[in-house]
N, CA and C atoms as an extended XYZ file, in Angstrom:
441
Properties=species:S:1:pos:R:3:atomname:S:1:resname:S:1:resid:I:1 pbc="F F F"
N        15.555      -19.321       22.669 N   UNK     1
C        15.661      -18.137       21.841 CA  UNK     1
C        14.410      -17.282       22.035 C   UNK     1
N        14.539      -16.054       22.571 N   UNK     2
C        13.474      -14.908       22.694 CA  UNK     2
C        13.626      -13.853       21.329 C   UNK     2
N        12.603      -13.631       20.548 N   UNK     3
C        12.665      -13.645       19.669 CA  UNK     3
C        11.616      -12.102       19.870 C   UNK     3
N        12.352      -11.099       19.419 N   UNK     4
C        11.902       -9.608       19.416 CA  UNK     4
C        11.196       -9.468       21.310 C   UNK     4
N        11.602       -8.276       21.607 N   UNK     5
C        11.592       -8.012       22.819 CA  UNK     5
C        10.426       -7.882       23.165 C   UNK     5
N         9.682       -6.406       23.090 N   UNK     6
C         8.312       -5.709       23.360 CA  UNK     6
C         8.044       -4.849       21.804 C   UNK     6
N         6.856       -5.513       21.590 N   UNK     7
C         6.072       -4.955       20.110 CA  UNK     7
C         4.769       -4.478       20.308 C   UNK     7
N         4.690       -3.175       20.215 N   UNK     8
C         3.403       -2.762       20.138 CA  UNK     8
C         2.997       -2.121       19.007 C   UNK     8
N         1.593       -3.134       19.289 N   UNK     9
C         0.332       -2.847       17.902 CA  UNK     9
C        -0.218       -1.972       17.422 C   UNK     9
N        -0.797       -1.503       16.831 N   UNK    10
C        -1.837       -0.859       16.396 CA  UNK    10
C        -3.005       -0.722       16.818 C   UNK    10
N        -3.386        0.491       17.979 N   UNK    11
C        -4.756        0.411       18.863 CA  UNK    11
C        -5.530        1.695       19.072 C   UNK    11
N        -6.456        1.943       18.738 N   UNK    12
C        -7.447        3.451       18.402 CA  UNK    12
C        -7.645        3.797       20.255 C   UNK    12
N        -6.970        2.804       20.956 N   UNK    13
C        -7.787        3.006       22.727 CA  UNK    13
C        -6.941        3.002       23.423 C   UNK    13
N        -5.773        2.732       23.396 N   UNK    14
C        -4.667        2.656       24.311 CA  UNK    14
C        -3.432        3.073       23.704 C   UNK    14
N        -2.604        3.851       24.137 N   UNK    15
C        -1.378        3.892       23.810 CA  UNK    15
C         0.190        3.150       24.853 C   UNK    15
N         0.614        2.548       24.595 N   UNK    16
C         1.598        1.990       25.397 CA  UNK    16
C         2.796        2.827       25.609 C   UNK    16
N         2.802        2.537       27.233 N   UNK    17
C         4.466        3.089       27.506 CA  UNK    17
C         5.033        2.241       28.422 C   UNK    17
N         6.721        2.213       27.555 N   UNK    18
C         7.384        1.222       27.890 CA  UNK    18
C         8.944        2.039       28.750 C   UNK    18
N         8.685        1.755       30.381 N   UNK    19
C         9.710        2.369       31.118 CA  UNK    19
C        10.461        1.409       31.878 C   UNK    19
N        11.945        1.730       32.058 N   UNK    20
C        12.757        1.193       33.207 CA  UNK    20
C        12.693       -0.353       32.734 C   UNK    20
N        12.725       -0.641       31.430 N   UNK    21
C        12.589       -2.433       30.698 CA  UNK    21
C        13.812       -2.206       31.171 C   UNK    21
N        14.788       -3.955       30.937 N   UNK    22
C        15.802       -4.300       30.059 CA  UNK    22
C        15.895       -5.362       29.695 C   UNK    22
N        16.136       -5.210       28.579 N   UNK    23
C        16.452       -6.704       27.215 CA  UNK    23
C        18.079       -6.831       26.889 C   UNK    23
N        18.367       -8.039       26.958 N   UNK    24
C        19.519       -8.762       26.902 CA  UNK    24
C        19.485       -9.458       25.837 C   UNK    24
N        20.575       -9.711       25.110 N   UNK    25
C        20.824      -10.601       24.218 CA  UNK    25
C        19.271      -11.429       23.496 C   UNK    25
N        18.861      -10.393       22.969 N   UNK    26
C        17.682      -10.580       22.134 CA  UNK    26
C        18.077      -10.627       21.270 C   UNK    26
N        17.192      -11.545       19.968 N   UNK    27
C        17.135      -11.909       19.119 CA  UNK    27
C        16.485      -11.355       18.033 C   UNK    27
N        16.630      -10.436       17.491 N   UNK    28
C        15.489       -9.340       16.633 CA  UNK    28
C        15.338       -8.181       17.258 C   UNK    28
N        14.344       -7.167       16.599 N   UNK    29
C        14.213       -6.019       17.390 CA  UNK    29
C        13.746       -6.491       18.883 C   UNK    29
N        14.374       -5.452       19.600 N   UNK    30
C        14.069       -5.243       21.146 CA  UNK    30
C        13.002       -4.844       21.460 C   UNK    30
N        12.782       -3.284       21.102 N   UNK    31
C        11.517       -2.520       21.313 CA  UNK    31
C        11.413       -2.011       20.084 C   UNK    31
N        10.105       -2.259       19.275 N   UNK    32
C         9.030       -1.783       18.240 CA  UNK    32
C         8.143       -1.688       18.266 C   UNK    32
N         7.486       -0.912       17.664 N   UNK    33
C         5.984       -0.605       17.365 CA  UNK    33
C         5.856       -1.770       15.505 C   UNK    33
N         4.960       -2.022       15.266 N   UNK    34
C         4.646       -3.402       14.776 CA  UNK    34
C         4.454       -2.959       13.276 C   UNK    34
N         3.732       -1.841       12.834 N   UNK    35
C         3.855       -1.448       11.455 CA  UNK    35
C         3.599       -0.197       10.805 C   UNK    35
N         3.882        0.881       11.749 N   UNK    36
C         3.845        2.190       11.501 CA  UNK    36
C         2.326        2.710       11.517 C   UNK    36
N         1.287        2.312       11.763 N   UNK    37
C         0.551        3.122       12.184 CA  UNK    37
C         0.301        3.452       13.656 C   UNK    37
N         1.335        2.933       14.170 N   UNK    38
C         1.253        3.261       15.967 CA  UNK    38
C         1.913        4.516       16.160 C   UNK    38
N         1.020        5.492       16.866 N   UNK    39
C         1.473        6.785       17.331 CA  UNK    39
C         1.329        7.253       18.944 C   UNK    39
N         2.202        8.048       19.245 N   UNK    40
C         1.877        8.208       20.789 CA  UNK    40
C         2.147        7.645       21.638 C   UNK    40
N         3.274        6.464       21.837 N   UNK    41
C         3.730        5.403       22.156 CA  UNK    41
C         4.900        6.549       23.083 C   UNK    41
N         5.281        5.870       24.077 N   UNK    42
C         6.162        6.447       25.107 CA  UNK    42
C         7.223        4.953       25.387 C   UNK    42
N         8.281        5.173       25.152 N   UNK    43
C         9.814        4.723       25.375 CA  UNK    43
C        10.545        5.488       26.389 C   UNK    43
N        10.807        5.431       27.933 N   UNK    44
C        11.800        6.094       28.755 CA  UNK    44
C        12.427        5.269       29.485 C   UNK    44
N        13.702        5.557       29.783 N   UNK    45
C        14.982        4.756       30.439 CA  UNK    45
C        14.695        2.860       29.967 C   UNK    45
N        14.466        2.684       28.833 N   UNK    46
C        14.416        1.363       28.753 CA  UNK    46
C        16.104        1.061       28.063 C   UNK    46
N        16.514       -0.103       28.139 N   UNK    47
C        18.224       -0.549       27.984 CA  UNK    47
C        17.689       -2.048       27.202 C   UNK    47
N        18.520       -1.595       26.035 N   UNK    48
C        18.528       -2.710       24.858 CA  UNK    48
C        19.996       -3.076       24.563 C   UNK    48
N        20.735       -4.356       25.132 N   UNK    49
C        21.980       -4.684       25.300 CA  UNK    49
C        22.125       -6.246       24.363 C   UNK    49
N        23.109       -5.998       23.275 N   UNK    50
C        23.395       -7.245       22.409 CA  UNK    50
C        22.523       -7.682       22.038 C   UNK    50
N        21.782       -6.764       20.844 N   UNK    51
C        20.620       -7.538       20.003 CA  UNK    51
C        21.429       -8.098       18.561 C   UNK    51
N        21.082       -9.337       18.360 N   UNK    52
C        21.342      -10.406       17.561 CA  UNK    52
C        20.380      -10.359       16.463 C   UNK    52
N        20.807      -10.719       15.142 N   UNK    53
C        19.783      -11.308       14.045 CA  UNK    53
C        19.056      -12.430       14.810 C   UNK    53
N        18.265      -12.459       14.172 N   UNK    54
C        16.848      -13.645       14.287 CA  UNK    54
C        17.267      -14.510       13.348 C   UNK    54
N        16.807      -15.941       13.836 N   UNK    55
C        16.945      -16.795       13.029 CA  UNK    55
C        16.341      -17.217       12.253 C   UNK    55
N        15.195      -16.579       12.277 N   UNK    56
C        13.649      -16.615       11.105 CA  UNK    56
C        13.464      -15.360       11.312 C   UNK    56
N        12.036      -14.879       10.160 N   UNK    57
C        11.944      -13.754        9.968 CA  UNK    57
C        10.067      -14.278       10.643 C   UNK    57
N         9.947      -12.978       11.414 N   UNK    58
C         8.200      -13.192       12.121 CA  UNK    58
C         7.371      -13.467       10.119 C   UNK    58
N         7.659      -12.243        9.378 N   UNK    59
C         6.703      -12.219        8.335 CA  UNK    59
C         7.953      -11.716        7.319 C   UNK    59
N         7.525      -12.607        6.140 N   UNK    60
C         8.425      -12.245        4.604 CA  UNK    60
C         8.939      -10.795        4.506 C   UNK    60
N         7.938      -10.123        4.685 N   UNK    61
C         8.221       -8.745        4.317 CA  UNK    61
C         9.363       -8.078        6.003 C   UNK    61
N         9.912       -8.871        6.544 N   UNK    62
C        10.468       -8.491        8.004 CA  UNK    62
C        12.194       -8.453        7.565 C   UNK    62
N        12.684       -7.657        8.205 N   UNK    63
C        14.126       -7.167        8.326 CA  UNK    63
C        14.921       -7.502        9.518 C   UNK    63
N        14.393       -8.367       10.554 N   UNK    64
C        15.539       -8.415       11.959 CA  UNK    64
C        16.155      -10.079       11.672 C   UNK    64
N        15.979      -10.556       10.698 N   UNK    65
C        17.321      -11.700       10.448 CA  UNK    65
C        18.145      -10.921        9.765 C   UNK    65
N        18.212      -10.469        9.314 N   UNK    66
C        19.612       -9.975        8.972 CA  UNK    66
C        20.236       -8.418        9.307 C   UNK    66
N        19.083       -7.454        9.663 N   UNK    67
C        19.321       -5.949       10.460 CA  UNK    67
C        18.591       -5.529       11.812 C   UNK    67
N        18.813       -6.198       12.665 N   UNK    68
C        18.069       -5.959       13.788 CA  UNK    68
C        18.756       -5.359       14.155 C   UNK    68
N        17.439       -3.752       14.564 N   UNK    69
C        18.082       -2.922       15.757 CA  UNK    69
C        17.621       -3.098       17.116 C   UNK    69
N        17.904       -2.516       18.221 N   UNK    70
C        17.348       -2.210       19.673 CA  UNK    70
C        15.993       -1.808       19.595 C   UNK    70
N        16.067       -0.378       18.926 N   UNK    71
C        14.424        0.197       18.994 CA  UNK    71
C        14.115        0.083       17.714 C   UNK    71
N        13.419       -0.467       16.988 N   UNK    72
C        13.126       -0.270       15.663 CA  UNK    72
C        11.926        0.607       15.443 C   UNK    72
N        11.808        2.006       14.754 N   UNK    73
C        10.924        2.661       14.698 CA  UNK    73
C        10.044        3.421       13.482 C   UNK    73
N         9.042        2.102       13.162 N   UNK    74
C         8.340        2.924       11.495 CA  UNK    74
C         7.493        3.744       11.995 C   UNK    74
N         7.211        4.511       12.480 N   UNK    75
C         6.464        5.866       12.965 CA  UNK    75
C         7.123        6.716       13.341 C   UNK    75
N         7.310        7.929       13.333 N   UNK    76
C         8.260        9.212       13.978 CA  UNK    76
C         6.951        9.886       15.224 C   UNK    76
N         6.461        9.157       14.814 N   UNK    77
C         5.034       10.180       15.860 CA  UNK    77
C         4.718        9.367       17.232 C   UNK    77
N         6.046        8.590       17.881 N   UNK    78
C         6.308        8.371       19.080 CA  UNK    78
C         7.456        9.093       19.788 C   UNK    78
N         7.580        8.740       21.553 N   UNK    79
C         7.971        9.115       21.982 CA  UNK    79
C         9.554        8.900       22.353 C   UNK    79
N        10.629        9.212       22.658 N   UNK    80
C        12.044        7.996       22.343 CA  UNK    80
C        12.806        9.358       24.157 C   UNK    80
N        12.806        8.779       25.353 N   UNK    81
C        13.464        9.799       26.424 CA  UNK    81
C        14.306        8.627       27.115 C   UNK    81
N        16.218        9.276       26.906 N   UNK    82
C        16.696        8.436       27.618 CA  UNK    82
C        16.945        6.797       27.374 C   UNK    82
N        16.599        6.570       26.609 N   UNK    83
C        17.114        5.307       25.958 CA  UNK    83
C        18.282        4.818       25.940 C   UNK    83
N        18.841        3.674       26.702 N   UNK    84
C        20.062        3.337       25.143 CA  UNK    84
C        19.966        2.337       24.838 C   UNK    84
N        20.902        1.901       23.611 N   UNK    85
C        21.037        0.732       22.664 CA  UNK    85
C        22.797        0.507       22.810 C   UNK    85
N        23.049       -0.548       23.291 N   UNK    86
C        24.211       -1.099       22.652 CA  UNK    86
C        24.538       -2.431       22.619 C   UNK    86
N        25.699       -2.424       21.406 N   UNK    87
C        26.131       -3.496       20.871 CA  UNK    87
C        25.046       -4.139       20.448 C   UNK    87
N        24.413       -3.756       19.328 N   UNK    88
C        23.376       -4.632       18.538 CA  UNK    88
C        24.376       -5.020       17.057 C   UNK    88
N        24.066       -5.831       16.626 N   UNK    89
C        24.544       -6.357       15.927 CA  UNK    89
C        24.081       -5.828       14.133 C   UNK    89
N        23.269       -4.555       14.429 N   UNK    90
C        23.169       -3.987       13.501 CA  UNK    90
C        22.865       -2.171       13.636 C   UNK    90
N        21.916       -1.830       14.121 N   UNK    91
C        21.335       -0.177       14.519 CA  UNK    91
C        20.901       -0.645       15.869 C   UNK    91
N        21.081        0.521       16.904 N   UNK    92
C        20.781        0.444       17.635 CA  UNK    92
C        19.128        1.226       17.827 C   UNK    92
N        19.360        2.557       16.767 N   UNK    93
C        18.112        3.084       16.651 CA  UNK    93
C        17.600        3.033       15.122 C   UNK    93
N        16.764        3.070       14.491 N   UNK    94
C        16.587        2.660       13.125 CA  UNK    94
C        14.682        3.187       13.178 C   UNK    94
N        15.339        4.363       12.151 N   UNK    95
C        13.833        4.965       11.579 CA  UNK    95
C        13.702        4.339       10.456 C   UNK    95
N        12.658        3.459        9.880 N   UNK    96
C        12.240        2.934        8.697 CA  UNK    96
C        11.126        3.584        8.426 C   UNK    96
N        11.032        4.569        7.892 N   UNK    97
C         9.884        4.929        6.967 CA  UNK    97
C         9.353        4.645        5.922 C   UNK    97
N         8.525        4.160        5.859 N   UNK    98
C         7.934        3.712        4.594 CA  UNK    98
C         7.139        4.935        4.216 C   UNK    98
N         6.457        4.615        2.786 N   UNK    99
C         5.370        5.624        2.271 CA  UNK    99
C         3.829        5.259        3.069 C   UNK    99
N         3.517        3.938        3.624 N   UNK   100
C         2.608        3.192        3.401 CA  UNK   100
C         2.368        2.599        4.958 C   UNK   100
N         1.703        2.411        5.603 N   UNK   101
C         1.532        2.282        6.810 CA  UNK   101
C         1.299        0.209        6.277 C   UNK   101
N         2.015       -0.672        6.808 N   UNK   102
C         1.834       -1.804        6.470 CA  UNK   102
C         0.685       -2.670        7.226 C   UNK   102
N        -0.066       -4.021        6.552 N   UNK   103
C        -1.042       -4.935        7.307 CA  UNK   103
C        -0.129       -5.252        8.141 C   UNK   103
N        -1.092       -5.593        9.201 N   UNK   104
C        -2.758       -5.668        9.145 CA  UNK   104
C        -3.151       -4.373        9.586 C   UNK   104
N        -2.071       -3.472       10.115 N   UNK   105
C        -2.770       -2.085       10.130 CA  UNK   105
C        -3.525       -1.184        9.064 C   UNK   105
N        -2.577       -1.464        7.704 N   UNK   106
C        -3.019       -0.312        7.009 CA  UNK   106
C        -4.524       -0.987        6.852 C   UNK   106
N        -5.274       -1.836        6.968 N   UNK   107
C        -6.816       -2.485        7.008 CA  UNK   107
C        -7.494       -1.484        8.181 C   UNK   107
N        -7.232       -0.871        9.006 N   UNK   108
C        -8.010       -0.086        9.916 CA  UNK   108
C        -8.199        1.487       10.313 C   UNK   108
N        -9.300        1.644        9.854 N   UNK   109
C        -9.533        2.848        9.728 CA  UNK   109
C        -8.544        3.984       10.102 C   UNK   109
N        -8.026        3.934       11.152 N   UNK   110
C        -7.390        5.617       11.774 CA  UNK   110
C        -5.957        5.254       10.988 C   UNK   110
N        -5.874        4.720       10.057 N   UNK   111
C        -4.561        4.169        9.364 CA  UNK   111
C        -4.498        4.784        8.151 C   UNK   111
N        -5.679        4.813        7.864 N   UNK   112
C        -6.216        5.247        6.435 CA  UNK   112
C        -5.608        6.619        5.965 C   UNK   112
N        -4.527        6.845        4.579 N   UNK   113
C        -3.999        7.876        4.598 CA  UNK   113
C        -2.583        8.409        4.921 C   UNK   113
N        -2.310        7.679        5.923 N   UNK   114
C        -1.265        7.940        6.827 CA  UNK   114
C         0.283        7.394        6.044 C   UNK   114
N         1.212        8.508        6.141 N   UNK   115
C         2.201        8.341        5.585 CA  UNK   115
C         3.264        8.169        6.427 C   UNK   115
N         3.375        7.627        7.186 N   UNK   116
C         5.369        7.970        8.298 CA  UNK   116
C         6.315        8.366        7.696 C   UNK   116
N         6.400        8.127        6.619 N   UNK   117
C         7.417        8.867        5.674 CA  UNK   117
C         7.136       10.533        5.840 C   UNK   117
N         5.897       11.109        5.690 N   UNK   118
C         5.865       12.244        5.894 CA  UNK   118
C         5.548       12.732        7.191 C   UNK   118
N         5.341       12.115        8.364 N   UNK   119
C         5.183       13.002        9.760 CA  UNK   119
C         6.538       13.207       10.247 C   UNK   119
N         6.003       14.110       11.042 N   UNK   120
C         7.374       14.773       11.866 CA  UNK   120
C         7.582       13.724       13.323 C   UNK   120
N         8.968       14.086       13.517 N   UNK   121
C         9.302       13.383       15.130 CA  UNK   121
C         8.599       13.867       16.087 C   UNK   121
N         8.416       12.851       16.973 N   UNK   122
C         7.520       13.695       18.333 CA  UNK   122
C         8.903       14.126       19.398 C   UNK   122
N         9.236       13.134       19.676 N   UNK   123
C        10.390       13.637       20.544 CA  UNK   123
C        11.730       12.489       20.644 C   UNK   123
N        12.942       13.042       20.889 N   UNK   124
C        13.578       12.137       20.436 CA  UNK   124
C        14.983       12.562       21.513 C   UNK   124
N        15.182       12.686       22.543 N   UNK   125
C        15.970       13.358       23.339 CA  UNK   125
C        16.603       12.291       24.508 C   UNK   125
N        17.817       12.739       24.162 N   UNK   126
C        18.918       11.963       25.712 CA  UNK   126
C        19.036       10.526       25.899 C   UNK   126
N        19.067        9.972       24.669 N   UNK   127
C        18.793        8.675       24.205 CA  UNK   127
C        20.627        8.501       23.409 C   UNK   127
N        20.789        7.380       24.067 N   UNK   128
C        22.801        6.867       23.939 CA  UNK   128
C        22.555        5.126       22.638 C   UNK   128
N        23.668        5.816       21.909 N   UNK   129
C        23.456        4.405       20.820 CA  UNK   129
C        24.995        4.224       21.155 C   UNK   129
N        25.654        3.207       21.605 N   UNK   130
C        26.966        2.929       22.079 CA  UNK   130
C        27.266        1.501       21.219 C   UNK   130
N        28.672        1.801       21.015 N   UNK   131
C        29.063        0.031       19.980 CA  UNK   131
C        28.364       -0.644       19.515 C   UNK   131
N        27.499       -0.136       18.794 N   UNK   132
C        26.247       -0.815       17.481 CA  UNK   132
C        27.483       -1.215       16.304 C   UNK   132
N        27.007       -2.207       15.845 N   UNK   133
C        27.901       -2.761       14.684 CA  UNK   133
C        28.041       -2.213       13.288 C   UNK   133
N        26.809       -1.424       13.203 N   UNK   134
C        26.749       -0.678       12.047 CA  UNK   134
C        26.286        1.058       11.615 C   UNK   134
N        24.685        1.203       12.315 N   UNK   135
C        24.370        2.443       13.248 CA  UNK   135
C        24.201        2.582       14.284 C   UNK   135
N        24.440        3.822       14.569 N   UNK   136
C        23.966        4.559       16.240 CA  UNK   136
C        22.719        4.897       15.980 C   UNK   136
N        22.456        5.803       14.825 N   UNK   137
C        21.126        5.852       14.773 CA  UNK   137
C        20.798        5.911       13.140 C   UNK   137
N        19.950        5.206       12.313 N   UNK   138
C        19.988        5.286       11.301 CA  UNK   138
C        18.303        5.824       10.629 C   UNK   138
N        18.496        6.236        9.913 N   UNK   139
C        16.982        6.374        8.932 CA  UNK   139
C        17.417        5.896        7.372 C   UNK   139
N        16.238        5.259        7.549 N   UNK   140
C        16.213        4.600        5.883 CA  UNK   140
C        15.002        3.668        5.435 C   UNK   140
N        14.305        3.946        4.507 N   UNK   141
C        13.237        3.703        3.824 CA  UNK   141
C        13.435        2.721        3.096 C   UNK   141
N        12.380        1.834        2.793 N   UNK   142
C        12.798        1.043        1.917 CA  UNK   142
C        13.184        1.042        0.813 C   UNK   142
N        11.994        2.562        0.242 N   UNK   143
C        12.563        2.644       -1.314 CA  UNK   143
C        13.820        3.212       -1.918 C   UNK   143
N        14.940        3.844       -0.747 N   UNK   144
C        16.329        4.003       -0.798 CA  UNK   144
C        16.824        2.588       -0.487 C   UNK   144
N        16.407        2.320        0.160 N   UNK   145
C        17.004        0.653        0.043 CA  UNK   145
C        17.152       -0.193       -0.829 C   UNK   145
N        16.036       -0.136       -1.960 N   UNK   146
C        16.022       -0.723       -3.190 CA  UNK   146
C        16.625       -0.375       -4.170 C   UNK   146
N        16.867        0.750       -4.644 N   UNK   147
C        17.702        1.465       -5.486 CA  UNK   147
C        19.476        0.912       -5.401 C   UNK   147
């Protein structure tokens, strides 16, 4: 069991870009950034095919045992060209915004402040969500979630 695809961290020196991947029958998110203070991140022609719930959750506060998408994305202030997602067993694309940039990031400085709930998208173009089980592309916060 491979358990979430490619996750990138939280880093003041590097920004990651992830091109020409493909993930198969993964287990949790495919491609994420780790807790919303990652910005500037580049996603092009990567293919996320039959993502599955996880059978554990990485951390309590985690959502891919029971809603795992392809790209899971708590920041809007990355990059998304050409993508697709299908047949995940929940979203293929999935904006989670929180108010709150989560640990161990929100502990580091360039974090400080920072809302994803309130930034804008950087770019989000020519990207295919095909036979997802539930969304093609979804946004939803937690605190609509709770209600």
């Amino acid at each position: 069991m491979r358990q979430r695809g490619t996750s990138t961290s939280y880093t003041e020196w590097k920004r990651n870009i992830d091109t020409s991947l493909t993930l198969f029958a993964n287990d949790s998110h495919c491609y994420m950034t780790e807790d919303g203070g990652e910005i500037d991140n580049v996603f092009i022609r990567n293919l996320g095919a039959s993502t599955r719930a996880a059978a554990r959750k990485v951390r309590p506060i985690e959502t891919d045992d029971i809603m795992p998408s392809t790209f899971w994305c708590p920041n809007p202030m990355n990059t998304w060209i050409g993508n697709v997602a299908a047949g995940s067993e929940s979203s293929g694309f999935w904006f989670e915004l929180e108010e709150d940039v989560r640990p161990p990031t929100s502990f580091l400085p360039l974090s400080n402040g920072m809302s994803p709930r309130r930034m804008s998208l950087k770019l989000f173009r020519d990207n295919i969500a095909h036979s997802n089980w539930r969304h093609g592309l979804r946004k939803l916060s937690l605190e609509i979630a709770q209600e």
